[in-house]
C-alpha positions as CSV (number, residue, x, y, z in Angstrom):
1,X,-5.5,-22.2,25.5
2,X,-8.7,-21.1,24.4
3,X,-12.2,-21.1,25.7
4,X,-14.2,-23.4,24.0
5,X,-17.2,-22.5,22.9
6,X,-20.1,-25.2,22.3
7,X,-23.3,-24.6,20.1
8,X,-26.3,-27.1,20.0
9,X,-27.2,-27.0,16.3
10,X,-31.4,-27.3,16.8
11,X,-33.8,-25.0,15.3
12,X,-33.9,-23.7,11.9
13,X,-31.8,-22.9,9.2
14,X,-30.2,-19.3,10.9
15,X,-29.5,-21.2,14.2
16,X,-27.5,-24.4,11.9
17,X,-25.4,-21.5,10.1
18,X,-24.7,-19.5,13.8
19,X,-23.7,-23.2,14.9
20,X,-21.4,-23.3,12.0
21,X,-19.9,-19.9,12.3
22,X,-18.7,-20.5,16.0
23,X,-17.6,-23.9,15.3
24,X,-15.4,-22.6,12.3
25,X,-14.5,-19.6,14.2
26,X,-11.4,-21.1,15.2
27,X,-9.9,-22.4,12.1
28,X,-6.9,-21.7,10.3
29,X,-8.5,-19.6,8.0
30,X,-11.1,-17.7,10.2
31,X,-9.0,-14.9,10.7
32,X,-8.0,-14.1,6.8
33,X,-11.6,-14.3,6.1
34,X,-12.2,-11.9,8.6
35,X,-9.9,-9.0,7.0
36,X,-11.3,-9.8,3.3
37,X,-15.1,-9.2,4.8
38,X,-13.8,-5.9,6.6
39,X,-11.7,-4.6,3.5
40,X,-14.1,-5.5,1.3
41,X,-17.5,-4.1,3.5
42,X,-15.4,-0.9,3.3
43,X,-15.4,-0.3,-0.2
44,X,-18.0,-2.3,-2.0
45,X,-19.6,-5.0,0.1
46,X,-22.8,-4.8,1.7
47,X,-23.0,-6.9,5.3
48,X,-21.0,-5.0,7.9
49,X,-17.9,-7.3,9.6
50,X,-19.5,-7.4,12.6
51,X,-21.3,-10.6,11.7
52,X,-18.3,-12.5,11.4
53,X,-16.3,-10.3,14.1
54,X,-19.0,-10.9,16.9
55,X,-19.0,-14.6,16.8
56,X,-15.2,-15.0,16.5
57,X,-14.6,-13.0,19.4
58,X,-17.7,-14.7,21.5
59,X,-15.8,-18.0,20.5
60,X,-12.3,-16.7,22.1
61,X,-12.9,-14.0,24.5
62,X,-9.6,-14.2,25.4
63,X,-8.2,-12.8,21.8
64,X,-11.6,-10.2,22.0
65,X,-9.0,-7.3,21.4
66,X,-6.9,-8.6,18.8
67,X,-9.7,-9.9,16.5
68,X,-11.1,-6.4,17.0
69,X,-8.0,-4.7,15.9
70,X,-7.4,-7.2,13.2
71,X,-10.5,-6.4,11.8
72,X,-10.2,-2.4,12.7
73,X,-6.8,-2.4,10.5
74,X,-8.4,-4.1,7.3
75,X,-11.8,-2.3,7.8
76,X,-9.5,1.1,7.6
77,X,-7.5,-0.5,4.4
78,X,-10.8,-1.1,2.7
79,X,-11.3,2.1,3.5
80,X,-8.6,3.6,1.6
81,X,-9.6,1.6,-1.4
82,X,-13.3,3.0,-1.0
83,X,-11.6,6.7,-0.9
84,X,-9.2,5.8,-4.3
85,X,-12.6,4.8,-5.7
86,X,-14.0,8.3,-4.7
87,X,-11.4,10.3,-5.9
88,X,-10.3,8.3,-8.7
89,X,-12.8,6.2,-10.1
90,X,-15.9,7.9,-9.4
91,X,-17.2,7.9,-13.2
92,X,-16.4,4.2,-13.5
93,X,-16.8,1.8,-10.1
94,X,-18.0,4.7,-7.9
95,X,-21.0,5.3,-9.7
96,X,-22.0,1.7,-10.3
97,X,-21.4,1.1,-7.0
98,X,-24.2,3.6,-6.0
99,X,-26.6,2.3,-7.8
100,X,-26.1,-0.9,-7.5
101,X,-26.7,-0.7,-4.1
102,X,-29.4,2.2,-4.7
103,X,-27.5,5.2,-2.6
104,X,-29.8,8.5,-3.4
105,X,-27.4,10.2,-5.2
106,X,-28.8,13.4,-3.6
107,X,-27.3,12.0,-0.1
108,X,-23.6,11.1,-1.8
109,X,-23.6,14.4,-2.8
110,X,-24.6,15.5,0.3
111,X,-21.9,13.8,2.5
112,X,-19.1,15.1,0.3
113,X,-20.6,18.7,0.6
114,X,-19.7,18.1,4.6
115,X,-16.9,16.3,4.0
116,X,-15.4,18.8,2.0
117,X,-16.1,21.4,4.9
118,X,-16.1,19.7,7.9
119,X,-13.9,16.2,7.5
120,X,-14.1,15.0,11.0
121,X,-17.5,14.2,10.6
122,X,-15.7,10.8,8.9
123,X,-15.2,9.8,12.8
124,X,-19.1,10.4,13.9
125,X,-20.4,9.0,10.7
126,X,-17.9,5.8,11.4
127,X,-19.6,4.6,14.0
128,X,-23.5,4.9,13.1
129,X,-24.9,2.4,10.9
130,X,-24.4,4.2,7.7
131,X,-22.7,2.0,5.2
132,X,-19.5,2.7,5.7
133,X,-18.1,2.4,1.9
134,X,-20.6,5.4,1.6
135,X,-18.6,7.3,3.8
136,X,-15.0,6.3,2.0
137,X,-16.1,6.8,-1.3
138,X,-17.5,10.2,-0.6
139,X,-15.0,11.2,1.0
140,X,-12.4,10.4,-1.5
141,X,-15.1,12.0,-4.2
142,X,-14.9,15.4,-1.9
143,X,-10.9,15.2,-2.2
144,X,-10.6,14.8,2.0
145,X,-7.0,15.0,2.1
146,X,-5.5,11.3,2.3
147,X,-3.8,11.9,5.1
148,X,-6.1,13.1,7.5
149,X,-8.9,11.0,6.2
150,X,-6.9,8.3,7.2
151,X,-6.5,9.3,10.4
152,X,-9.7,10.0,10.5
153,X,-10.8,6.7,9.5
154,X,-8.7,4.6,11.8
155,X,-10.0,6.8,14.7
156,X,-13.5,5.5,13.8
157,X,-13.0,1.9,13.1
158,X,-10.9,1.5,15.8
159,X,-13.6,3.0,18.4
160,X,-16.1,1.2,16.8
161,X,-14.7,-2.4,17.1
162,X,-11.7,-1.9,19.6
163,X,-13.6,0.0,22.5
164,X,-17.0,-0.8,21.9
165,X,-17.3,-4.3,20.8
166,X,-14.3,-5.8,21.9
167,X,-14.8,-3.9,25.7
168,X,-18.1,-5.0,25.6
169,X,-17.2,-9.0,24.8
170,X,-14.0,-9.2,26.7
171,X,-16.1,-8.1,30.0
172,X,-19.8,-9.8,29.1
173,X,-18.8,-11.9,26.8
174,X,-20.2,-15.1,28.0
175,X,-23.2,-13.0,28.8
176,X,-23.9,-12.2,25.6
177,X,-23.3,-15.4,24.0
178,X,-26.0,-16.6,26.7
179,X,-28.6,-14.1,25.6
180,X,-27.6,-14.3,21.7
181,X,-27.9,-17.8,21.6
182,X,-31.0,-17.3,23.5
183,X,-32.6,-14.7,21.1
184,X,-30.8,-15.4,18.2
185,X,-34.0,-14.8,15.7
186,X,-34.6,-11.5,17.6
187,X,-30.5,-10.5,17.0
188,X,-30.8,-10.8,13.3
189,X,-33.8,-8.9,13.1
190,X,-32.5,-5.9,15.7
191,X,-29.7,-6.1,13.4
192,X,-31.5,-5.8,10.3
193,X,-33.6,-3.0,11.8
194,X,-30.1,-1.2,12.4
195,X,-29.2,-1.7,8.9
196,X,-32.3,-0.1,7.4
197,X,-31.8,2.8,10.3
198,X,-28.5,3.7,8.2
199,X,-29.9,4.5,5.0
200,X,-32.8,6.3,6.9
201,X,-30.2,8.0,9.1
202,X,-28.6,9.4,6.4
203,X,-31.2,11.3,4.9
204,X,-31.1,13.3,7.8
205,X,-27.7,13.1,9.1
206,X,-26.3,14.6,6.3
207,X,-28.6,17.6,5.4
């Protein structure tokens, strides 16, 4: 039985859609959304998972883990997409997807300089907040072998929402729904802030 989760939908329009995420966090479909937003965040989509992942696991603490590794597992088969768009269709969908999202080509060239050299990096870079389909497609574009980026890339997502998220809901989980609900405008903006410290940490990350 699960815990349930209730969310008073006052306040403007960011609190009525956080009421609605938690309500529908539960549904029969909540999970298969889930693993499209991480495959797809992977490879060509700009919001991070953690936006769905964070309130699904605050709604069932008790599945914290396995919502983390559900959404590890599609994050690292997104992943594999991003890479076969690296190595494969770079001239075609690689390239539109950096500039459609406006990635200095100067820093994808970069990364796959290091990633040709030094492929581990994949894990470190994993779990800042660089966009992570930058990391898959240059890696694929730097002709990582498959293999280990794989491994590489399960490593990452796998710390990233396994150990650190899903530790840190299962053990103060109500604790930070509290605190979240409580500074809810102040999240999104923290998390914005985190966003835009991606792109600036990779100008200097990857020199």
């Amino acid at each position: 039985m699960t815990e349930e989760t209730i969310v008073t939908p006052r306040g403007g329009p960011l609190r009525r859609l956080y009421a609605w995420m938690m309500k529908n966090a539960q549904g029969k479909h909540a999970w298969w959304a889930l693993a499209g937003f991480a495959f797809a965040e992977a490879s060509c989509f700009p919001i991070p998972p953690d936006v769905m992942l964070l309130p699904m696991m605050l709604a069932d603490k008790k599945r914290a883990f396995r919502l983390a590794g559900w959404c590890a597992l599609w994050s690292v088969a997104g992943g594999a997409l991003g890479y076969a768009i690296g190595a494969l269709f770079w001239d075609t969908a690689g390239l539109w997807i950096i500039h459609f999202f406006h990635f200095p080509m100067a820093e994808v060239e970069a990364l796959r300089h290091k990633y040709s050299e030094h492929a581990y990096l994949i894990i470190v870079q994993g779990l800042t907040p660089i966009p992570y389909k930058l990391v898959t497609i240059s890696a694929g574009l730097a002709n990582v072998p498959f293999a280990a980026f794989m491994l590489y890339s399960a490593t990452t997502r796998f710390l990233r929402f396994v150990v650190l998220e899903g530790v840190l809901v299962h053990f103060f989980g109500e604790q930070a729904r509290v605190i979240l609900e409580k500074y809810l405008e102040v999240a999104l903006i923290v998390f914005l802030v985190l966003v835009v410290l991606g792109f600036v940490l990779l100008r200097y990350i990857v020199k």
